[in-house]
N, CA, C and O atoms as CSV, one atom per row, in Angstrom:
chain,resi,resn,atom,element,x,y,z
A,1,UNK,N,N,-17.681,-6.839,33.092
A,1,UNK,CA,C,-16.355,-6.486,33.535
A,1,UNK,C,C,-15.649,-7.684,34.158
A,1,UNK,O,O,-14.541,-7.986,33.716
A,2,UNK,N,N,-16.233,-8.446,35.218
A,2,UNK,CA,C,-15.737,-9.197,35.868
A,2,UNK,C,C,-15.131,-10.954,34.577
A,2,UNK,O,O,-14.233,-11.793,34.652
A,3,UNK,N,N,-16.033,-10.730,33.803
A,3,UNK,CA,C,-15.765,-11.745,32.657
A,3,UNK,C,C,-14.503,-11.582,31.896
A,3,UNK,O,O,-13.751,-12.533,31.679
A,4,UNK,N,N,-14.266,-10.331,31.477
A,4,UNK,CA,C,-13.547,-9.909,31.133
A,4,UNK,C,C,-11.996,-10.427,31.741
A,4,UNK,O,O,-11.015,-11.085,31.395
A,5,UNK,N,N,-12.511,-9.657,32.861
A,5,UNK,CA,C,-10.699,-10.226,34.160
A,5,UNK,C,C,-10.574,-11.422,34.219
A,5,UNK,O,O,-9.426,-11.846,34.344
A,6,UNK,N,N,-11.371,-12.109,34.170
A,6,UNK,CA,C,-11.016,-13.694,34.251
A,6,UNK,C,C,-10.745,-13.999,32.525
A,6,UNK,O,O,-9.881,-14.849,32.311
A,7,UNK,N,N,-11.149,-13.621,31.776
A,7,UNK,CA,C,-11.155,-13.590,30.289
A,7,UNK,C,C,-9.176,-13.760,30.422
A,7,UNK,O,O,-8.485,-14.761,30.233
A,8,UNK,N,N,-8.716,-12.184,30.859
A,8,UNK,CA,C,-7.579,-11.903,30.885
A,8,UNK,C,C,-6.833,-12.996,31.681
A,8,UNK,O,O,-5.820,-13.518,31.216
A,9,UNK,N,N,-7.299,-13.311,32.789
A,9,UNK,CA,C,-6.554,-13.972,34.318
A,9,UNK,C,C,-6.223,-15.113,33.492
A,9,UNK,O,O,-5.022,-15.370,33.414
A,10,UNK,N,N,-7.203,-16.010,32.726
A,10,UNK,CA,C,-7.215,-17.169,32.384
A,10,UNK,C,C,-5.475,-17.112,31.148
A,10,UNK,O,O,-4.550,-17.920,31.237
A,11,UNK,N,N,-5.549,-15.956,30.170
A,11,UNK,CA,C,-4.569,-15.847,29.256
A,11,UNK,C,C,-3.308,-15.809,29.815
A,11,UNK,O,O,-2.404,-16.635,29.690
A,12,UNK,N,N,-3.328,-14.701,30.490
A,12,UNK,CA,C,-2.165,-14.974,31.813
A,12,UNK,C,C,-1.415,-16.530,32.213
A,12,UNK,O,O,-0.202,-16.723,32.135
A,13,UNK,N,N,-1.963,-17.088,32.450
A,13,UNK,CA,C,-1.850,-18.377,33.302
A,13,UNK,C,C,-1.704,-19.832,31.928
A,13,UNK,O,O,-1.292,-20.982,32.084
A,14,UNK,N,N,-2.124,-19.285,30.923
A,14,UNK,CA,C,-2.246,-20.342,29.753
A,14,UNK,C,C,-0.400,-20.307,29.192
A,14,UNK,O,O,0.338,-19.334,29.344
A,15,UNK,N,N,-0.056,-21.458,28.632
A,15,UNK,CA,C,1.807,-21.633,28.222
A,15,UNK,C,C,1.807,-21.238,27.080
A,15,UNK,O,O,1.210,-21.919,26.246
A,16,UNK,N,N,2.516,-19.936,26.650
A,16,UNK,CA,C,2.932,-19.332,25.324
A,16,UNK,C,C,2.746,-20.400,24.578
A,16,UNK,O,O,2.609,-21.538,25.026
A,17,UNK,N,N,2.727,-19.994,23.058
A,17,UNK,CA,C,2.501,-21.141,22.145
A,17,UNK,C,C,3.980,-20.843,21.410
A,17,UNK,O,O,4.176,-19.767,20.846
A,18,UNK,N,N,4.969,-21.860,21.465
A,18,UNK,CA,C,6.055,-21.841,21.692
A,18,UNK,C,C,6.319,-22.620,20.118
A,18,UNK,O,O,6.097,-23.801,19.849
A,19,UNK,N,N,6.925,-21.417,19.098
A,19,UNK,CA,C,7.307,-21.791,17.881
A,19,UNK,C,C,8.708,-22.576,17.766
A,19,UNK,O,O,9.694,-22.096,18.326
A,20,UNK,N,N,8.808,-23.836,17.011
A,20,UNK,CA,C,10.021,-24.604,16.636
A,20,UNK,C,C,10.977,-23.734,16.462
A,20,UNK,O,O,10.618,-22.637,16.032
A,21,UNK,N,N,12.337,-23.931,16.713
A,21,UNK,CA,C,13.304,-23.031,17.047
A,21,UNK,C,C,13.452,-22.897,15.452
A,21,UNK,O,O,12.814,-23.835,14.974
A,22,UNK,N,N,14.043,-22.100,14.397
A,22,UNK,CA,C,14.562,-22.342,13.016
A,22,UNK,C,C,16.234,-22.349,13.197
A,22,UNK,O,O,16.969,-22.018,14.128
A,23,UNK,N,N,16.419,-22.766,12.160
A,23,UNK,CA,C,17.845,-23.359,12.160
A,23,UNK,C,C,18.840,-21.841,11.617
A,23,UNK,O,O,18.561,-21.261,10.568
A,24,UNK,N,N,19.516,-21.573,12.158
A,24,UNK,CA,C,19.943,-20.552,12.069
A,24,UNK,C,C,21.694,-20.782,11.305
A,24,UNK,O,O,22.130,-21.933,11.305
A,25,UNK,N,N,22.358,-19.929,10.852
A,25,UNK,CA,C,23.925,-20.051,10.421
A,25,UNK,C,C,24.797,-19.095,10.732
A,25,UNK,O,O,24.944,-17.960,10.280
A,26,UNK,N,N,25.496,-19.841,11.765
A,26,UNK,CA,C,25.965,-19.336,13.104
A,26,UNK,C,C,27.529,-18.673,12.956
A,26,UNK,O,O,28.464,-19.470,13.036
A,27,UNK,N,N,27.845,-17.171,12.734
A,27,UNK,CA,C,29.198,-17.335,12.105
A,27,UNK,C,C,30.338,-16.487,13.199
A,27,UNK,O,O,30.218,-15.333,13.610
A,28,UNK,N,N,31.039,-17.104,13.389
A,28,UNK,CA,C,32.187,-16.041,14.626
A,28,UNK,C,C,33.358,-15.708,14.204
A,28,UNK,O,O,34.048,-16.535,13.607
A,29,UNK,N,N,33.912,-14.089,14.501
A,29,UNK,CA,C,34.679,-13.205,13.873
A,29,UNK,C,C,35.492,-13.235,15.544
A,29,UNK,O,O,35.019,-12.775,16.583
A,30,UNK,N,N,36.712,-13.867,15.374
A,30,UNK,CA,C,37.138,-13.533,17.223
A,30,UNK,C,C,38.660,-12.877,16.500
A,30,UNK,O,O,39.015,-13.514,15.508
A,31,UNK,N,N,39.306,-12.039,16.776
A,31,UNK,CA,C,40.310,-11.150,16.889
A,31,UNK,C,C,40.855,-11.322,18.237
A,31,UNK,O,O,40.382,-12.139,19.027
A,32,UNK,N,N,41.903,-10.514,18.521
A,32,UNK,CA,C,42.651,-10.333,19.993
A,32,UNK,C,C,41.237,-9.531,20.731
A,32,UNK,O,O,40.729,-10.078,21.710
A,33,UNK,N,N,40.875,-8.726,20.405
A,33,UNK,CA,C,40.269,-7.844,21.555
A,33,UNK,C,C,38.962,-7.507,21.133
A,33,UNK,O,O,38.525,-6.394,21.425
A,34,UNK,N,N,38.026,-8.598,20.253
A,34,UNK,CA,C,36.883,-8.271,19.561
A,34,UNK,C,C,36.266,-10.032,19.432
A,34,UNK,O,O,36.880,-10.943,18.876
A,35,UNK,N,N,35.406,-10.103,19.865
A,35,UNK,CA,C,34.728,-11.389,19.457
A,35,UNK,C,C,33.051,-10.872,19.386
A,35,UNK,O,O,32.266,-10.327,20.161
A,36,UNK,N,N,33.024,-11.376,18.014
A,36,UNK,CA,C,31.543,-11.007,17.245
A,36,UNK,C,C,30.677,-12.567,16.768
A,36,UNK,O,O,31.219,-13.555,16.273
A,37,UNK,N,N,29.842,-12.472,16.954
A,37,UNK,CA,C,28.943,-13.456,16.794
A,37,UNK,C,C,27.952,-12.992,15.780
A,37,UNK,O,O,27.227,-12.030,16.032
A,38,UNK,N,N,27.884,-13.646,14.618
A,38,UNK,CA,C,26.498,-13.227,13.683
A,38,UNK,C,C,25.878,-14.122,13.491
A,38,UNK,O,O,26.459,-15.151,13.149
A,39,UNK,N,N,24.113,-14.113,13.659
A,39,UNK,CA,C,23.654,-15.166,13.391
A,39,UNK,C,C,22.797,-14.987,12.150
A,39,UNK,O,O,22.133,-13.951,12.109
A,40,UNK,N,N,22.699,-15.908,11.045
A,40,UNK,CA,C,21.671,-15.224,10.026
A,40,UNK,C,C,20.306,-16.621,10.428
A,40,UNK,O,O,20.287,-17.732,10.957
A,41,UNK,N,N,19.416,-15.749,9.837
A,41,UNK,CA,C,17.817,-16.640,9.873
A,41,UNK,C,C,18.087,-17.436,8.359
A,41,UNK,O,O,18.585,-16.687,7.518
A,42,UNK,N,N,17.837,-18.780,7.923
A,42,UNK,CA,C,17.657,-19.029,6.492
A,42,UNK,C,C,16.574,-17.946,5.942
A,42,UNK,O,O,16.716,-17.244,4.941
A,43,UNK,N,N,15.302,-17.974,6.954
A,43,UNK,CA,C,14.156,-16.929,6.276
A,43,UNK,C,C,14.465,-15.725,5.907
A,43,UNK,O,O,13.568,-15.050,5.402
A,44,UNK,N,N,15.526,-15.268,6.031
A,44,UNK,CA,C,16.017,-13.548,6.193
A,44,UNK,C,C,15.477,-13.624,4.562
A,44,UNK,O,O,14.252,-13.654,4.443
A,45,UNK,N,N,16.143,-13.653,3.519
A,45,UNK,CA,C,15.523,-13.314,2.309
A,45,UNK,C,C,14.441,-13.290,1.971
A,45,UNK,O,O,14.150,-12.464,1.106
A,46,UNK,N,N,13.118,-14.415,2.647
A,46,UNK,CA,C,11.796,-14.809,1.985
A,46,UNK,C,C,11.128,-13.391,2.686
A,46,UNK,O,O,10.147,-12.831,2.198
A,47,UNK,N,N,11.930,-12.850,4.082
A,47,UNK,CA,C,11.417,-11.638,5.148
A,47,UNK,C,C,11.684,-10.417,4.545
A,47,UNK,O,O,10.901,-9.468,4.524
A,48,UNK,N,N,13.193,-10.456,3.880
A,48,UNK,CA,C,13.264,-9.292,3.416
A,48,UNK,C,C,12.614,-8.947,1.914
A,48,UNK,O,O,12.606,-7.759,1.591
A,49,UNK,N,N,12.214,-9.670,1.231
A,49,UNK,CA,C,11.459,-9.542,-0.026
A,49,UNK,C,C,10.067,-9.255,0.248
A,49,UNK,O,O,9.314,-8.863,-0.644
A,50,UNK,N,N,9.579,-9.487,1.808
A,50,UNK,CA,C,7.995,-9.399,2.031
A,50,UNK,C,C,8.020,-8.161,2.585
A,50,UNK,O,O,6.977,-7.512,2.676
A,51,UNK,N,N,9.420,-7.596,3.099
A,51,UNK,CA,C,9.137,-6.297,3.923
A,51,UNK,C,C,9.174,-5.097,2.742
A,51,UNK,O,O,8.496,-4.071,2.784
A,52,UNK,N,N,10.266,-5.519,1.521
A,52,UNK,CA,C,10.722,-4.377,1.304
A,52,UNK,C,C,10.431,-4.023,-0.395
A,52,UNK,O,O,10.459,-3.024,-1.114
A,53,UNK,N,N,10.108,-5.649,-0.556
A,53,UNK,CA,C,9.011,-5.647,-1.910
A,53,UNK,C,C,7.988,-4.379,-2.437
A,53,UNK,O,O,8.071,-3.702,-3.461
A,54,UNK,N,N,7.252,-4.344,-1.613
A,54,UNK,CA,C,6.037,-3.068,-1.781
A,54,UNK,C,C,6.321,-2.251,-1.810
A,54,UNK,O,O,5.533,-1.563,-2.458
A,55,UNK,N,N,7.541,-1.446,-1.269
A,55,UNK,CA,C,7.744,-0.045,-1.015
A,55,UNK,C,C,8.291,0.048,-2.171
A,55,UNK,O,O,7.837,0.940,-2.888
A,56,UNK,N,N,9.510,-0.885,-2.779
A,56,UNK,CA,C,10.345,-1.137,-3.795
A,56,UNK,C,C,9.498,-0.986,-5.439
A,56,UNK,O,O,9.929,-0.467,-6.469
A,57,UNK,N,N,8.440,-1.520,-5.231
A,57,UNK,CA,C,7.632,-1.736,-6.107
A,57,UNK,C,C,6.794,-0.190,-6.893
A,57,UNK,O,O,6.757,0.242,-8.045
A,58,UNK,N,N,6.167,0.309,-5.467
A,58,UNK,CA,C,5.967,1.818,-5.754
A,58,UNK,C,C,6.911,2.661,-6.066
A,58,UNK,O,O,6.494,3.445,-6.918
A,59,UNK,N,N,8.319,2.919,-5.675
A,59,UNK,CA,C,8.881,4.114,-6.258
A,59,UNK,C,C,8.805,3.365,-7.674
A,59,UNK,O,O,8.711,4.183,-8.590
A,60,UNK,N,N,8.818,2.300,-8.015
A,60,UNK,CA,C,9.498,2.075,-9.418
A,60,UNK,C,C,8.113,2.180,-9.966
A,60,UNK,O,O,8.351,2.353,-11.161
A,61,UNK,N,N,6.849,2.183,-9.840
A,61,UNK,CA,C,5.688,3.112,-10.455
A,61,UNK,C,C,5.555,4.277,-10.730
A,61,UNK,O,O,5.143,4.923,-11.694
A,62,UNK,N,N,6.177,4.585,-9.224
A,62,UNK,CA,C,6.036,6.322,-9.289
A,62,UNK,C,C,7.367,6.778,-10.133
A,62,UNK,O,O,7.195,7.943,-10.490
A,63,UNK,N,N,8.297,6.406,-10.460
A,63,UNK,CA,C,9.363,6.903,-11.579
A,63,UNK,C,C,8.757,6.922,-12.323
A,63,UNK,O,O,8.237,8.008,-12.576
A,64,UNK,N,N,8.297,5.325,-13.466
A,64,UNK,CA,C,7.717,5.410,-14.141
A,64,UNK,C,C,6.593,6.151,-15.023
A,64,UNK,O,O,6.368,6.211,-16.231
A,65,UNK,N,N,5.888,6.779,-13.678
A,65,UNK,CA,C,4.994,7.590,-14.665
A,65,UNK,C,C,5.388,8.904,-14.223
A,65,UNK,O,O,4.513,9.767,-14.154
A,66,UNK,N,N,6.685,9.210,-13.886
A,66,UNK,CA,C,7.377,10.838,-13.869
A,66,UNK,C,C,8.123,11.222,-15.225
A,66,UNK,O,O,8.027,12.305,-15.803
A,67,UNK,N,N,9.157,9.729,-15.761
A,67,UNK,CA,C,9.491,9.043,-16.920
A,67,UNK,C,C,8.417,9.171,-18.066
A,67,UNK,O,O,8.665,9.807,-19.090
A,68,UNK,N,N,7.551,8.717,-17.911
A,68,UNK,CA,C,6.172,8.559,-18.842
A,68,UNK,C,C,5.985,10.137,-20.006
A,68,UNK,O,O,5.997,10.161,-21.237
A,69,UNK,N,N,5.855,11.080,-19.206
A,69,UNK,CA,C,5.490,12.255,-19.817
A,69,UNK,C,C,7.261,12.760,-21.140
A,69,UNK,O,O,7.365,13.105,-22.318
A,70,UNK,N,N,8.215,12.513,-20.036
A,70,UNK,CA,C,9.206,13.254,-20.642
A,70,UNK,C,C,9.796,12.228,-22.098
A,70,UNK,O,O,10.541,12.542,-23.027
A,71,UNK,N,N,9.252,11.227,-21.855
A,71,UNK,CA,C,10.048,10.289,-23.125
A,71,UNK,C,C,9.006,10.544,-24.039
A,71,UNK,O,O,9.342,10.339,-25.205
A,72,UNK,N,N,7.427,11.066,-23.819
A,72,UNK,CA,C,6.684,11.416,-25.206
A,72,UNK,C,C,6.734,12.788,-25.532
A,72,UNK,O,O,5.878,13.096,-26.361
A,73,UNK,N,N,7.549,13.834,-25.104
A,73,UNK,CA,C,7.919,14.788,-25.397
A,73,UNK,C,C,9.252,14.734,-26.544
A,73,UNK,O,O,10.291,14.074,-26.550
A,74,UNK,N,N,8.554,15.991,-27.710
A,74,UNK,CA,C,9.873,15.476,-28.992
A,74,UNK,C,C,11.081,16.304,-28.843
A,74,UNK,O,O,12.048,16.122,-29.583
């Protein structure tokens, strides 16, 4: 137990491991009574193809073989 807490105490006390900032593209929408700030990641696409790839991937299986039966029907 006591290994443990110091295990923890020690993590505590150690300096985040502090990732290079990425370069971001910084865009501002200011109006009379509205100022908007958008920032995009360059990575946003390589992120959104890793998030949304797989799920994307299965319905278009699972159509496929719902598809499958009715196109060999005469």
């Amino acid at each position: 137990m006591n290994q443990r807490k110091d295990t923890y105490r020690a993590a505590l006390q150690r300096e985040p491991d502090v990732a290079p900032p990425r370069h971001r593209k910084v865009t501002q929408l200011r109006t009379r009574y509205v100022r908007v700030t958008i920032e995009l990641d360059p990575d946003l696409p390589r992120d959104l193809t890793r998030w949304v790839g797989p799920p994307v991937s299965a319905l278009l299986r699972a159509g496929a073989a719902v598809l499958r039966p009715l196109r060999s029907t005469p």
